[in-house]
N, C-alpha and C positions, 0 to 999 in steps of 0.2 A: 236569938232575936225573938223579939215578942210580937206577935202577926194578930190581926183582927181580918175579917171576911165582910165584905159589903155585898149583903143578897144570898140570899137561898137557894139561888140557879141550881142546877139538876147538875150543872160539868162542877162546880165547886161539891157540893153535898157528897155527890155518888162517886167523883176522880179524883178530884186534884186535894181535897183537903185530908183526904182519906190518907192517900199516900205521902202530902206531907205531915201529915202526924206518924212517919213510919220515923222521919228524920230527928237525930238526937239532936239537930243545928238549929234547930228552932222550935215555938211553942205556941199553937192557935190559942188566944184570951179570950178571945170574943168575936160574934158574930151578930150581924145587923140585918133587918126585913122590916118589910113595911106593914108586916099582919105579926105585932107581938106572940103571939098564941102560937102562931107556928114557930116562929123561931127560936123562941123558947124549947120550943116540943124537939128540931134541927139539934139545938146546941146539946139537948138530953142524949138524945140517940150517937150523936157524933164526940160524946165527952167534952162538949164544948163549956168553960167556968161561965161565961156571961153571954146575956142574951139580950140587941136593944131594940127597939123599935123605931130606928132612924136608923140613917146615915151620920148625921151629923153628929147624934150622940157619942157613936164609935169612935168618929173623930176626935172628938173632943175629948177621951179618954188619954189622961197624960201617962200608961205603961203600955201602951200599944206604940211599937215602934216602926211597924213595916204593914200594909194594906195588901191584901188580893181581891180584887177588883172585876167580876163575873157574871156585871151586867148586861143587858142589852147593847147592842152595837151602838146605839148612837149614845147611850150613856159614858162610854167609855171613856173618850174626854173629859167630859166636865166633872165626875168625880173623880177622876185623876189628879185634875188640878186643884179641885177642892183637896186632896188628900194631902198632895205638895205642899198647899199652903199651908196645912193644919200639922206641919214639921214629918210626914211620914215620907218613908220608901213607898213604891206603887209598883206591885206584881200587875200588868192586866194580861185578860184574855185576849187574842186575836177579833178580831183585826183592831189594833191599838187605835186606829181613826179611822174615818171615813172619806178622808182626800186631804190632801198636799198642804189645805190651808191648817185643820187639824194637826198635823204633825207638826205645822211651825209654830203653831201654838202650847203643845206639849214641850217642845224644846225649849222654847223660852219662859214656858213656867219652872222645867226642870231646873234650867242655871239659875235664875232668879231665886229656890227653891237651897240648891246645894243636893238634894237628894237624888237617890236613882230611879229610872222608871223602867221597866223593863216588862218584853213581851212573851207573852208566855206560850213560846213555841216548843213544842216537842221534839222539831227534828234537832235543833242545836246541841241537844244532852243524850237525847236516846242512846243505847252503845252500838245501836245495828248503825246508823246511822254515822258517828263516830269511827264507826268501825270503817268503813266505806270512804271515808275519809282519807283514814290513814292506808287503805288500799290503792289508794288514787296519787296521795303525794309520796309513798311506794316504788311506785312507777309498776306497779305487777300488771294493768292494762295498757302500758306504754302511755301516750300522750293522750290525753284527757280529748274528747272530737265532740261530744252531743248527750246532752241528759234530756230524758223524756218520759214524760210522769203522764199519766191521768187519775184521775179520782172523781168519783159520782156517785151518785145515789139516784133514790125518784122519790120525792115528797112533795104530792099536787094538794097538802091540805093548806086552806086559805087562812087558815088560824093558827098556823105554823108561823114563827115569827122569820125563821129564813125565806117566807113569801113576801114578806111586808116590806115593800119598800120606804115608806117613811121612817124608818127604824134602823137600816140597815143591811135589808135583807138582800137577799142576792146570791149565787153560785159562788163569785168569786172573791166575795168577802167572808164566804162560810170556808170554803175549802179553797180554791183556785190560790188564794194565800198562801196555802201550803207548796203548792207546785213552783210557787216562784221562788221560798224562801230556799227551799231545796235546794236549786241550782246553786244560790247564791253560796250556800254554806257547803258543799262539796267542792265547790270549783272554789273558794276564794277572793271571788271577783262579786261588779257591779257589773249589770248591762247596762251598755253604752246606747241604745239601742233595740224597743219593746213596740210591735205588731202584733194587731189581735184581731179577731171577729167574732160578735155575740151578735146570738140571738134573746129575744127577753119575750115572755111569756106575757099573752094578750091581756092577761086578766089582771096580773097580780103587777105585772110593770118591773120586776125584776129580772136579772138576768139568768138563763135557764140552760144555754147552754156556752162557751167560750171558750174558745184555740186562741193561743199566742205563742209568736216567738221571741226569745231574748238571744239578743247579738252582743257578745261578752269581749269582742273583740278577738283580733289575730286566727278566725277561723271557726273560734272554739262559740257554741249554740246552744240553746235546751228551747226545748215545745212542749208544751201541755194542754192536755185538754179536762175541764172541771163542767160537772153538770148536775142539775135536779131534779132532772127528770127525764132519767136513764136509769138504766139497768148498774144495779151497783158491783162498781170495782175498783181497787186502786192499785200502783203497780208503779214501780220509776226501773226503768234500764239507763245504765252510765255506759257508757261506749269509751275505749281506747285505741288504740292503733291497734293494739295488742290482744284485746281481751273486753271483758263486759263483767259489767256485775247486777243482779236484778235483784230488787228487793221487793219480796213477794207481800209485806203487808208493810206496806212504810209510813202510814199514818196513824192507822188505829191497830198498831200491835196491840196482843190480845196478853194481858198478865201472866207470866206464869209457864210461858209456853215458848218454844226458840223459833226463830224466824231465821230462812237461810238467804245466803248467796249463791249465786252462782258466776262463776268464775269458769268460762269454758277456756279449752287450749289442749291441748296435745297431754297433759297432764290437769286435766279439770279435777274440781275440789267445790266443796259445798260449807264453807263457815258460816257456823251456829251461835248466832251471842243470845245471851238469856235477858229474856225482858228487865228482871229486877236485879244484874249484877251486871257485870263485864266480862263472867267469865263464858269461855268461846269452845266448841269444837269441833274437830273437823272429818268430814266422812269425804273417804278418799274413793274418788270414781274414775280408776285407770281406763285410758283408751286406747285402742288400736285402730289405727287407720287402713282402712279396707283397702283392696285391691283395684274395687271397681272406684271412682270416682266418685264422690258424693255420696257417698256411704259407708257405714263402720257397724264396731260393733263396740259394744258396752257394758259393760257389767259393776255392778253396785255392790262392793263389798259390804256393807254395812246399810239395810237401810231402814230398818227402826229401832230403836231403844227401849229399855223397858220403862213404859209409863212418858214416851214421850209425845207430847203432839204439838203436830205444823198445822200451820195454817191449810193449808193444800199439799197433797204426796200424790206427786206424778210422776209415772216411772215410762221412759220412752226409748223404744228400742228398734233398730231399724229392719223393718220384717224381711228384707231381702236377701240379706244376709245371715240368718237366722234358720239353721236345721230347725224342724218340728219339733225331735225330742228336745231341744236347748230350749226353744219358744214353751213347749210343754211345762218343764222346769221353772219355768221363768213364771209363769200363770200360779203354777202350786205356792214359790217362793210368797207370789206377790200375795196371795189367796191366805196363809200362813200369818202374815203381817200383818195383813187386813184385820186377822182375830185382836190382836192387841190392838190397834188402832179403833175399834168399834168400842171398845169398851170406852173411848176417851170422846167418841163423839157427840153420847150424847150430856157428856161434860162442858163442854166446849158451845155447842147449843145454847146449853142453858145459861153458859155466860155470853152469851149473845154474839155467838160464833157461826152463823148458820153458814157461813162459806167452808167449813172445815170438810174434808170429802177426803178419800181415796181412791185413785183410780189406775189402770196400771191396762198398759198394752202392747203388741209387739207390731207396728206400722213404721213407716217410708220417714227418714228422717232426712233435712234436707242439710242438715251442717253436717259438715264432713270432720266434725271434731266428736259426733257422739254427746252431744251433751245431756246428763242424764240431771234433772231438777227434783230438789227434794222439797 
């Protein structure tokens, strides 16, 4: 399929056009801005054949058969449908609209249209994601009970277009999106049923910080919380009767690098799927349940590879139960590790990883399953 780009944006240039030109399923023709000179300069640097200086030109190109669309928030719409009309498919960025009336406006250009429009969410295709999925309809955590995400950042600059509110801007049009679509796409369902509470930011009038819950019906819930100006982190835990799964970087996996699960229980396990494939593997963390109550011990047969790096490696061990010399050993093992792990961090940095750390202890663990997170 023959794809053209509308806009220069920094997520098309630097992510998304990058990686779709890895695909043999399709081929970027052309790309469009409103400053010819640069996007000419874009289409250079990214092997892009044609470069126009509109929107409309692109359109109007009759071998361009599918658009990605990388606009600003409140653009999203309207070239959308302009795209529709002008006979193309329409990849866009998040958030596809900005309220209820927008989307039934997208809908009824798409039928009118005959073509597809489609949003361009990461969690739907990711394989950690994927993967979580099919651990869930599994049944390996028993019955699916509460998903619970947050993600945030802190960006107080007022020329930031995620401040702007006539635009778009907002928490939870930037990310808070992601927290909802999540639930939806692990569980399989719609909430019947959405509660929230924002606060929004004096100056800029957008929303800064936001909790909600989604009631999915028969029991089953998810909560999140998304913000702007906070301290950055993001993190979703899926709850079962049975068991949990966390996914330690569930939004902005980092390329290149495996992100785990955890999966605690009486035989806890740590599944690794690789950003850019499907393929997966597993570092087996036997437990033994202690004598005293609320306490065990654990031990990580495996816990780095050669040239591999996580996001976070944390290694937790319950000090009460723990001889010195065992604790002792356990410091040197962790200390050992750390050498090849250093070498990757400041890899990982530079690709704009600063959360990547190692750290490792032997203190009071309060689940009586040992759960040791990699």
């Amino acid at each position: 399929m023959k794809w053209g780009v509308i806009s220069t944006a920094k997520i098309g240039t630097e992510k998304v056009i990058p990686a779709m030109q890895e695909s043999d399923q399709l081929e970027i023709l052309a790309i469009a801005g409103r400053d010819l000179g640069k996007t000419r300069e874009v289409a250079e640097n990214l092997r892009i054949p044609r470069a126009y200086g509109s929107y409309e030109e692109l359109l109007a190109d009759p071998s361009i058969e599918a658009i990605y669309n990388p606009l600003p928030n409140h653009l999203h719409v309207e070239w959308t449908i302009k795209a529709l009309e002008a006979g193309k498919h329409v990849l866009c960025e998040k958030p596809i609209g900005l309220d209820t009336t927008d989307a039934k406006r997208l809908i009824e250009a798409r039928d009118k249209s005959g073509k597809q429009v489609l949003e361009a969410f990461m969690v739907r295709h990711h394989p950690q994601w994927v993967e979580a999925r099919k651990i869930i309809e599994s049944g390996q955590i028993g019955e699916l009970t509460t998903v619970q995400s947050i993600f945030t950042y802190f960006n107080a600059d007022p020329n930031n277009v995620r401040n702007k509110k006539d635009i778009g801007g907002g928490g939870l049009l930037d990310i808070g999106c992601y927290c909802i679509v999540g639930p939806r796409y692990v569980t399989g369902k719609e909430p019947i049923r959405v509660v929230s509470l924002m606060d929004k930011d004096p100056k800029f009038g957008t929303d800064r910080l936001v909790s909600g819950m989604l009631d999915f019906g028969s029991g089953l819930q998810a909560s999140f919380v998304c913000g702007t100006q906070s301290a950055a982190v993001q993190r979703v835990h899926i709850l079962g009767t049975e068991g949990r799964i966390e996914i330690l970087m569930p939004f902005n996996p980092i390329p290149e690098t495996r992100h785990s699960f955890a999966l605690p229980g009486r035989n806890s396990r740590a599944l690794t799927t690789h950003a850019k494939s499907n393929s997966r593997s597993a570092i087996t963390i036997p437990c033994k349940v202690s004598p005293r109550p609320r306490y065990s011990r654990a031990k990580v047969r495996s816990i780095t590879r050669s040239k591999t790096a996580l996001p976070t490696c944390r290694f937790w061990m319950p000090w009460r139960v723990q001889p010195k010399p065992v604790a002792g050993k356990w410091f040197l093992h962790a200390k050992a590790s750390a050498i090849d792990a250093n070498r990757l961090i400041k890899e990982q940095k530079s690709r704009g990883n600063p959360a990547f750390s190692l750290s490792c202890g032997c203190y009071r663990s309060p689940d009586e399953n040992g759960i040791a997170c990699l």
